[in-house]
N, C-alpha and C positions, 0 to 999 in steps of 0.2 A: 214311350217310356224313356229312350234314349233323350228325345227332347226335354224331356223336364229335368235329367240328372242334368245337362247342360246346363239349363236353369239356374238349377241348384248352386251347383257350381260356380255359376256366373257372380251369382247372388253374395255367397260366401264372400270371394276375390273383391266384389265391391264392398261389400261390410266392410273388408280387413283394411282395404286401401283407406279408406272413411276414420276408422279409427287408429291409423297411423298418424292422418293428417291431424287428427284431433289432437293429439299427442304433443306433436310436434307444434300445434295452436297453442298449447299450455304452457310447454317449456319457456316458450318465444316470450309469453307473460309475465312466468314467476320467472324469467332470466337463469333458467339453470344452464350451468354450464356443461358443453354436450363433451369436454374433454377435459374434467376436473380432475381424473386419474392420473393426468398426463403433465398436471402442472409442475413448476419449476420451482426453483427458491428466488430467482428475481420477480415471479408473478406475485409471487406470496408475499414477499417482504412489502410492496406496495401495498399492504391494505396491513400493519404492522399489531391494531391494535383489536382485529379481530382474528389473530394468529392463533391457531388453538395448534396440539399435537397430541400425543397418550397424555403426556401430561396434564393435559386441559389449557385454557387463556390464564397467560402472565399476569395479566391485569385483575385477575381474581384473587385476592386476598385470601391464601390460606389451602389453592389448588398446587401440584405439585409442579409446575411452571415456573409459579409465583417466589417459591421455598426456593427452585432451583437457584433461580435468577437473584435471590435477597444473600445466597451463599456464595455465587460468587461477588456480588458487589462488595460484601465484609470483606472477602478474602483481600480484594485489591486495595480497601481501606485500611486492611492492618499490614501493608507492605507499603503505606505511605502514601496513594491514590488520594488526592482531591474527591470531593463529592462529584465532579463533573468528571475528572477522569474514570472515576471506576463506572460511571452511567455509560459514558462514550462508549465502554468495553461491552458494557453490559446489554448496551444499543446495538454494536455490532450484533451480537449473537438475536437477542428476539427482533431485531429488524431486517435481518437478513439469513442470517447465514444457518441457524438450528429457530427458529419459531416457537417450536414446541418445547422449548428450551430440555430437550430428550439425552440424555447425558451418554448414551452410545448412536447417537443419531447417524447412520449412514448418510452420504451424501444426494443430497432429493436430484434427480433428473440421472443418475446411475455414476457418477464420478467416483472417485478411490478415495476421498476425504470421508471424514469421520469424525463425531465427539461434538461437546458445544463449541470449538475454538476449529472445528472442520481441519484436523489434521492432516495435510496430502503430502501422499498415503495417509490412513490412517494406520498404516502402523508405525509409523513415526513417533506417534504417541506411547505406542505396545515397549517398544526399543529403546524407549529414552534411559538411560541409567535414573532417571530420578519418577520413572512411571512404575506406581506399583497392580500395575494391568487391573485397576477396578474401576477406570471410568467416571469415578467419582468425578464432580466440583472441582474438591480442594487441590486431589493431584493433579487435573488435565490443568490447572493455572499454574501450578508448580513446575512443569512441564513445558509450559509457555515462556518460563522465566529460563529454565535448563537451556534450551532451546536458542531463545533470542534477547540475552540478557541486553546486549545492548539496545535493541530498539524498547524494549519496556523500560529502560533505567532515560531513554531520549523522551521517551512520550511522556515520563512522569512530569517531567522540567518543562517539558513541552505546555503542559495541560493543568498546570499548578493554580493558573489564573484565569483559563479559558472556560465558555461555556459547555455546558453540555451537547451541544450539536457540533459545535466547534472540535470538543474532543472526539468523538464518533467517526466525523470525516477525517481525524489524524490517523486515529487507532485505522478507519479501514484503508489508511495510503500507506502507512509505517507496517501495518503486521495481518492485515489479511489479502493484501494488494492482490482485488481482482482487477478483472480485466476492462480496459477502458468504459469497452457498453456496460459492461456490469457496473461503475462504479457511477454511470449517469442513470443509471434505471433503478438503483437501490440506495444510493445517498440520501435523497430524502426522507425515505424508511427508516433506515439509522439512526440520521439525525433526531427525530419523532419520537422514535423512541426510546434512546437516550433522555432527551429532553422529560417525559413520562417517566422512566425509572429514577431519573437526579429527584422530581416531584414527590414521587412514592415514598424513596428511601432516604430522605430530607436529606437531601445533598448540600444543601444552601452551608447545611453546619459544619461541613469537615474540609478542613484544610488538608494542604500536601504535608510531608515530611518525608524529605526526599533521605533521612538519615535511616530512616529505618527499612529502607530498600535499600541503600549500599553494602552492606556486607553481605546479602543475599548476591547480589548481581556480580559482585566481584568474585564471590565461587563460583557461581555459574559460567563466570568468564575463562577462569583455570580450566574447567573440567569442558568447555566449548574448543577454548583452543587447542586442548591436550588431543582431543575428538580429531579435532581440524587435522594436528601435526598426523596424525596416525592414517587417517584416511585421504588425505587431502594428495592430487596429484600435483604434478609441477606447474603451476599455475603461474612462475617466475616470468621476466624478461622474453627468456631464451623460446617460451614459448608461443610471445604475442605477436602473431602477425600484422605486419603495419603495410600496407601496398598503400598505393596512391598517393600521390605528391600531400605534405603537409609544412607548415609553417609555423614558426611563433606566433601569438598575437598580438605582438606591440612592435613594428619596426626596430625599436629598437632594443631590441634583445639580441646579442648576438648567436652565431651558429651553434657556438659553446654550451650556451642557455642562459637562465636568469641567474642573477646573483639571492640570495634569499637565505634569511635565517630559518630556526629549528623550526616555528611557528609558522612556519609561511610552507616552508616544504608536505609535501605529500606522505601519507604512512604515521609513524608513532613522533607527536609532539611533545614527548615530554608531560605530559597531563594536564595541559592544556583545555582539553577539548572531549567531551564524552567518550572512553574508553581509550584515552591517549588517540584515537586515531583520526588523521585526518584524509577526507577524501578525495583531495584536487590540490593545487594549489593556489597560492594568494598572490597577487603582482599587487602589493598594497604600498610601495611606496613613491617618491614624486619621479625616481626615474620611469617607471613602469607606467606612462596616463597618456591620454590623449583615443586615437583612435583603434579598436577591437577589431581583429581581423579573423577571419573562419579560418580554424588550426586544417581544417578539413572539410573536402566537397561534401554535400548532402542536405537533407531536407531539414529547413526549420516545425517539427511537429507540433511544438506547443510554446503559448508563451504565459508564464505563470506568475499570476501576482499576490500578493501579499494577503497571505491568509488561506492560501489554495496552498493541499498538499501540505499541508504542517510548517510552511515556510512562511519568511516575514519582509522578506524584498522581492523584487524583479526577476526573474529566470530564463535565461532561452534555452529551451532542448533541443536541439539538430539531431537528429538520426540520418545516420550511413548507410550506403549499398552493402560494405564491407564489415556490417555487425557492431558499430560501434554507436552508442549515448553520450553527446558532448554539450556538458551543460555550464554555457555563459551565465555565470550569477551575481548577486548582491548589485544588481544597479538601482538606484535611488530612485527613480523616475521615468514614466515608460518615454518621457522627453529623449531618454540616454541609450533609447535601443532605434534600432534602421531596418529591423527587418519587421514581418509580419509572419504569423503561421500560414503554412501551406507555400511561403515562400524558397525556391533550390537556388542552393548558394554553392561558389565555386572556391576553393583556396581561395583566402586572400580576399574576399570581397566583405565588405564592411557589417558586422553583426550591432555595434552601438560604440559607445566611448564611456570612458573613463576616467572623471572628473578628482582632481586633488581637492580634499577637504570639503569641507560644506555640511554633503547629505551622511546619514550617518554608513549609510551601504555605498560608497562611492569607487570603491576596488573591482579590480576581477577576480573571481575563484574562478579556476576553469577546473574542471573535474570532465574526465575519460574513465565511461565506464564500458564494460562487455555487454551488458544490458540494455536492450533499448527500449522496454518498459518504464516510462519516468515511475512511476508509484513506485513497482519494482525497488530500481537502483537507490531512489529518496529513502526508501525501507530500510537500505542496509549502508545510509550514509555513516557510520558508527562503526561498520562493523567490519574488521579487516579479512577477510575472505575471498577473497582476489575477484568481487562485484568491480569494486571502482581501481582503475588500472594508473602509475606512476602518469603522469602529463608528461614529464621532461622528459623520462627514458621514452615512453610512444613517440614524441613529437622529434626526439634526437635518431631513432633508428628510421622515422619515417624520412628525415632530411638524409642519412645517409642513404635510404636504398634511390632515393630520387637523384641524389651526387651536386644537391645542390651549394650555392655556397655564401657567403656572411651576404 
């Protein structure tokens, strides 16, 4: 008796094992995925057009996705949006960032962002003075504009002309700037389907009118900066630490600094420039040419060309030990730059030169920012918020602590 409950036993344990394995023969087949619970929003955004959520697939005409996604496209088309910009926007969200286009969507993999437009926190959306906590479409883009008037009043002007995918990678470097891997593993997502919703919501037919987003943005600017004055800490001079020996970048600058009109200076130009502000400054005339020198030691991270990141010339990004983004711009030609990405530069060692006349980008902007996120700091090139730091005062307190001299 004892023998045969052995058996028995025995018998069971290999059935069970038997059709484990079967199991797992099946999965292997129909390819299910043994960890779908666990997925991400960059896993997902890669397959954009099979995105389903409560709402159902975007792509189904007349599912609540669909409605979502058609509500906000209008929205950005009646604040002035091209057909491609309001796609870009609309591509960010079902190719990446809410899928299920779910208008209280927590953030997928457990983050603190929230909503179609992933507010971090999301209750930065709850707190906006211009949020009326329902979650809606119409407010959370209302919101967006409360928020970040300048970079949506940048993208509009940006995106006036550009394509649909073109806009998508602006919107996700200017206003949802993830993180580097993130923005190589979901860009193509984006772009897809942007391109798909400009198709849908016959984008081909609407132009920009960048007039009927200015008096929006321009309150939203009052009531950002009033925000700013009230909570903003001292973010001045007196608080930026400069260590490490630094330089001008043109020999011949003297220790004083550059000579330079309103336009050329760092901060408010006079209205010049999107929100009066400008992020760096310009050595744009015939004393200021010749050879670019690194204002400061550190690593060249990236080198950005025309069309990458919402921009339309040459760029070198250096990142610091010491916390700082030092971005050599506007060069015509990668003829006019010396270094290479992944290349570490010492003061003083040659970044490219700076030709008079010719190409239409042929000046330096150098811009010093506290960020050394480029998507980041390019986000908030508009926006005066002490992101992008004075050039001359950093580069004149960094000559004094070093006691250097002309």
């Amino acid at each position: 008796m004892k023998n045969l409950k052995v058996w028995i036993i025995a018998g069971i344990g290999a059935g069970s094992s038997l059709l484990i394995f079967m199991m797992i023969i099946i999965m292997i087949i129909f390819n299910v995925n043994l960890n779908s619970s666990c997925d991400d929003s960059e896993s997902a955004a890669n397959n954009p057009t099979s995105a389903t959520g409560a709402s159902g697939s975007w792509e189904k005409k007349g599912s609540k996705a669909y409605n979502t996604a058609k509500e906000v496209f209008d929205f950005w088309v009646k604040k002035g949006m091209s057909g491609a910009g309001a796609a870009g926007i609309v591509g960010n969200i079902g190719g990446a960032e809410n899928t299920g286009f779910v208008l209280d969507q927590k953030e997928i993999g457990g983050g603190s962002g929230g909503g179609l437009y992933q507010f971090t926190p999301y209750t930065k959306y709850l707190n906006d003075p211009k949020s009326d906590k329902s979650w809606s479409a119409q407010n959370q883009s209302e919101v967006v504009i409360s928020l970040e008037p300048g970079t949506v009043k940048s993208y509009l002007s940006r995106t006036k002309t550009s394509s649909p995918g073109d806009a998508a990678t602006n919107w996700m470097n200017m206003y949802e700037r993830p993180s580097e891997k993130a923005k190589e593993s979901t860009n193509g997502a984006r772009r897809s389907a942007a391109e798909k919703f400009y198709e849908m919501f016959g984008g081909a037919s609407i132009t920009a009118n960048e007039s009927i987003l200015g008096g929006t943005v321009d309150g939203a600017n009052a009531g950002e900066q009033a925000q700013s004055d009230e909570e903003s800490v001292n973010c001045g001079d007196d608080s930026t630490s400069v260590p490490g020996s630094w330089i001008w970048p043109f020999k011949s600058v003297p220790k004083s600094g550059p000579s330079l009109d309103t336009a050329q200076k760092f901060g408010n130009d006079g209205g010049f420039r999107t929100n009066s502000f400008h992020d760096g400054v310009d050595f744009g005339d015939a004393t200021y040419n010749g050879d670019i020198h690194a204002v400061h030691g550190g690593k060249i991270s990236k080198i950005v060309k025309p069309g990458e990141y919402g921009v339309s010339f040459y760029l070198v990004w250096e990142t610091t030990d010491d916390g700082y983004g030092i971005a050599y711009q506007e060069f015509g030609n990668m003829d006019d730059i010396f270094v290479k990405e992944g290349d570490t530069v010492k003061t003083g060692d040659k970044i490219g030169v700076s030709r008079p006349g010719g190409q239409e980008y042929s000046h330096l902007h150098l811009g010093i920012s506290k960020e050394k996120d480029l998507g980041k700091a390019l986000g908030k090139s508009f926006t005066d918020d002490g992101t992008w730091l004075n050039p001359v005062d950093v580069i004149k307190k960094g000559l004094e602590n070093s006691g250097a001299g002309d």
